[in-house]
C-alpha positions, 0 to 999 in steps of 0.5 A: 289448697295445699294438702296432707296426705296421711299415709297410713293405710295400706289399702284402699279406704272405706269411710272417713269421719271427723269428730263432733269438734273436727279436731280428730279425724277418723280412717277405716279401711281394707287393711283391718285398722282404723287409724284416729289423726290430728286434722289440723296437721295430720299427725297421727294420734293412734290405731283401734286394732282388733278388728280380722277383715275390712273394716267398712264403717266407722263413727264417732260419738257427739262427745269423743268418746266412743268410737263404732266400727262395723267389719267384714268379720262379722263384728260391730265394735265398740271403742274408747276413743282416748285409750284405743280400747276395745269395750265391747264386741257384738257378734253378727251372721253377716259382715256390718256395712254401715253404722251411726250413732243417733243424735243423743248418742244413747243408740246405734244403727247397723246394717248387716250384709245379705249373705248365707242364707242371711237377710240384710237386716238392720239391727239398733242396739242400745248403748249404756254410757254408765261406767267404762262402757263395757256393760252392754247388751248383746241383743239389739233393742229391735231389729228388722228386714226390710222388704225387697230391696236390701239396705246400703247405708242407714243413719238416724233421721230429723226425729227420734226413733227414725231410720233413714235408709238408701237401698241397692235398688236405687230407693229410699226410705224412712223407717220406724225404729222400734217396729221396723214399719216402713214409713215413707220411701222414696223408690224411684230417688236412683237408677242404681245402688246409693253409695253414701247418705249424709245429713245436712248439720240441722238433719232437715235435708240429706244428700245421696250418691249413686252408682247411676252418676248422680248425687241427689238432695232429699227433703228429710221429712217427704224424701222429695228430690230437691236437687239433682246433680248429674255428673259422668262418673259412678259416685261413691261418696258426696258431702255437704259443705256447712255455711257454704251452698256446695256439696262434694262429691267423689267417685270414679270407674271401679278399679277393674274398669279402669282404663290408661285412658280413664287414668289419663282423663284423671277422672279420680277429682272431688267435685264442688257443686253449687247446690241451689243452681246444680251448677259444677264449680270446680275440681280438685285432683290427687288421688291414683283411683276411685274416690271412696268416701269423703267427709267435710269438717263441722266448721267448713273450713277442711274436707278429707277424701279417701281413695282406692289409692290407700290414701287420705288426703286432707285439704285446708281452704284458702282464704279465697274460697270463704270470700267468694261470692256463693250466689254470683252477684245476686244479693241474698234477701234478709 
């Protein structure tokens, strides 16, 4: 596999997301922008700039149409995806680390930082499409602070109405999202902080990564482990792979821990795992540091990652790794 680099950030990258299509692919980072590239070439097509501190999250609506972004100068921002225009900017205590879009695109989920005598709270705002979209309402349709442990990432489940979360404890949970009732949760799903959460295309199973080196497969509905995948590096991002049995998972020792001899090791890989056998299947290197988020195009056919390291690199599969037999020899039943 040959990739792109895109080179268009100056630190490091926080999230990655291609479009509902896969033809667009967007950046946020350290630097305050979030650039918007062509996938297919990596030519960029623009930035979203207005945003003065990290932005640490980024999504993209199911039509291309608006663009969400969550920094760490306490703002969540809504922006028209075609022009780079900034519609509208709700004003938050604490810097926004996460946020999703909801299936019909009607909602928005956020998570908020614990933080100057803040509670991390998670907040769903309504979003009116009528218009230009810049008629929106500053208040959250409902907002809540879950108890005990406080929330790392967020995104709308399997149904309307449902918060899936994953905690600093290492847990996750399920919430209502009109009263903030905690439905379902999972306490014991790490040992340690869940650093990404990313649904499977049918929304029926999710995967999560951890500080405790693990990346794990979850039921939707009971948030039952499925899968367990072990490795010997924090994770910091993992992704499902459509209409194959992989998942991919990146991470690597956090900067300061870096060691010549971890740079040596080239310990900085996204990892394929074969998720029914929990199987490693390979590794692909190239970025100077810690992988931080990855994100797998809708088709399959392309991943991107991006790193400490302040790059993007995007990675079109070969031929081979579409004809290789997923299941060995094993003939699936009908």
């Amino acid at each position: 596999m040959r990739p792109i680099l895109l080179q268009g950030h100056e630190r490091s990258l926080t999230q990655i997301k291609f479009n509902a299509e896969g033809d667009l692919l967007f950046t946020c980072s350290k630097d305050h922008i979030i650039n918007v590239w062509y996938s297919h070439n990596g030519e960029r097509l623009g930035t979203y700039d207005g945003h003065n501190g990290t932005v640490w999250t980024v999504d993209v609506d199911s039509q291309s149409h608006f663009l969400i972004s969550g920094s760490a100068d306490n703002t969540l921002r809504l922006w028209a995806v075609a022009t780079g225009k900034c519609l509208y900017t709700w004003e938050l205590p604490t810097a926004v680390k996460r946020v999703a879009f909801s299936e019909d695109d009607d909602q928005v989920v956020c998570i908020t930082e614990q933080r100057m005598g803040h509670q991390g709270a998670i907040r769903i705002f309504d979003i009116n499409r009528e218009g230009d979209g810049t008629d929106q309402s500053e208040e959250p349709s409902s907002m809540f602070n879950p108890v005990g442990s406080k929330p790392t990432v967020c995104t709308f489940a399997h149904t309307p109405g449902m918060i899936l979360t994953g905690h600093e404890s290492g847990k996750v949970a399920l919430f209502d999202a009109k009263t903030g009732e905690e439905v379902n949760n999972n306490e014991r799903a790490h040992m340690d902080v869940v650093t990404d959460l990313q649904l499977s295309p049918d929304r029926s199973y999710f995967i999560t990564s951890s500080k405790d080196k693990t990346a794990r497969i979850h039921d939707t509905r009971t948030l039952a482990v499925l899968k367990t995948l072990q490795t010997e590096t924090p994770l910091n991002s993992a992704a499902i792979a459509p209409n194959r049995p992989y998942v991919l998972l990146g991470g690597g020792q956090e900067a300061m821990s870096v060691t010549t001899t971890s740079l040596r090791q080239g310990k900085f890989e996204t990892r394929f795992w074969h998720k029914v056998f929990e199987e490693e299947v390979g590794r692909v290197k190239g970025h100077f540091g810690p992988i931080n988020t990855i994100a797998v195009h809708p088709s399959g056919k392309t991943y991107a990652s991006g790193g400490e390291d302040g790059f993007v690199r995007v990675h079109h599969f070969d031929e081979s790794y579409f004809k290789a037999k997923p299941y060995g020899d094993i003939e699936p039943e009908d």
